[in-house]
N, C-alpha and C positions, 0 to 999 in steps of 0.2 A: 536769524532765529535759532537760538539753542534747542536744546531738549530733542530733536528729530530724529527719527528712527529710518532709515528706507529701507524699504524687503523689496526683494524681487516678487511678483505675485503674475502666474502663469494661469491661464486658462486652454485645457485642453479638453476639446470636442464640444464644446458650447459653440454655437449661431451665432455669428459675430454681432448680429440686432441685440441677445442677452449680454455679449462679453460687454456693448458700449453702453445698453441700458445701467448695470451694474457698475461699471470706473465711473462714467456719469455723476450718478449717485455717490460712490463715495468720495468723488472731489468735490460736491455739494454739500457732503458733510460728516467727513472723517479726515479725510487726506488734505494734505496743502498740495499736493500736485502728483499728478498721474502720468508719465511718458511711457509711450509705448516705444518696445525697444526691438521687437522684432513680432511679425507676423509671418504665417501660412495657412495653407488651408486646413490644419487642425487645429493648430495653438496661436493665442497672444500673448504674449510674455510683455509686464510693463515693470518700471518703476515706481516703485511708491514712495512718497516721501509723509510721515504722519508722526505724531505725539504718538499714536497709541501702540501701545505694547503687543507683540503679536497675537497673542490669544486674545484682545482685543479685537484687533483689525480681523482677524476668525470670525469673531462672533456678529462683528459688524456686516459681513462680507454673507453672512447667515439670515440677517433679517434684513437683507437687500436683495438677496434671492428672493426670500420669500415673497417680498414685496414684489419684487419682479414677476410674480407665478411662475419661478423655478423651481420642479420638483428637489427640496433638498434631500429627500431620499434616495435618490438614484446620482448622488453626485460621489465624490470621496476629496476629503480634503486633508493634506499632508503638509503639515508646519516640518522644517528641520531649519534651523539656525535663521539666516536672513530670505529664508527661500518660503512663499507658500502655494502650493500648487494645488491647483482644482479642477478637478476632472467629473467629466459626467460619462456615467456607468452606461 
């Protein structure tokens, strides 16, 4: 498959019940595939492999919170080149 983008995409200090509600969802329908590349007890760091553009996968990663009932006001999300990190405040 051409056209594939993969970001790293890190979740730090979310409940690992929202990090897996959330990858879930976007391998359901944004990502072609999700591995997760390391855990601990505060962060998940996975691979992404998707079409969409990062500020994309943002926006998607936005109304999958949402949908999730995560406060997306108390989170902070930081795009810089293939990395997107998401932290809750």
């Amino acid at each position: 498959v051409t056209g594939l983008n993969t970001y790293t995409l890190s979740f730090m200090l979310f409940s690992t019940a929202d990090v897996l509600k959330i990858t879930k969802a976007l391998e359901a329908k944004h990502v072609r595939e999700v591995d997760l590349i390391k855990s601990n007890t505060t962060s998940r760091i996975y691979s992404v492999e998707t079409k969409l553009s990062s500020m994309q996968l943002e926006e998607a990663l936005l109304m999958i919170m949402l949908d999730a009932g995560v406060n997306v006001d108390s989170i902070r999300i930081q795009v810089s080149g293939g990395t997107i990190t998401v932290e809750k405040l």
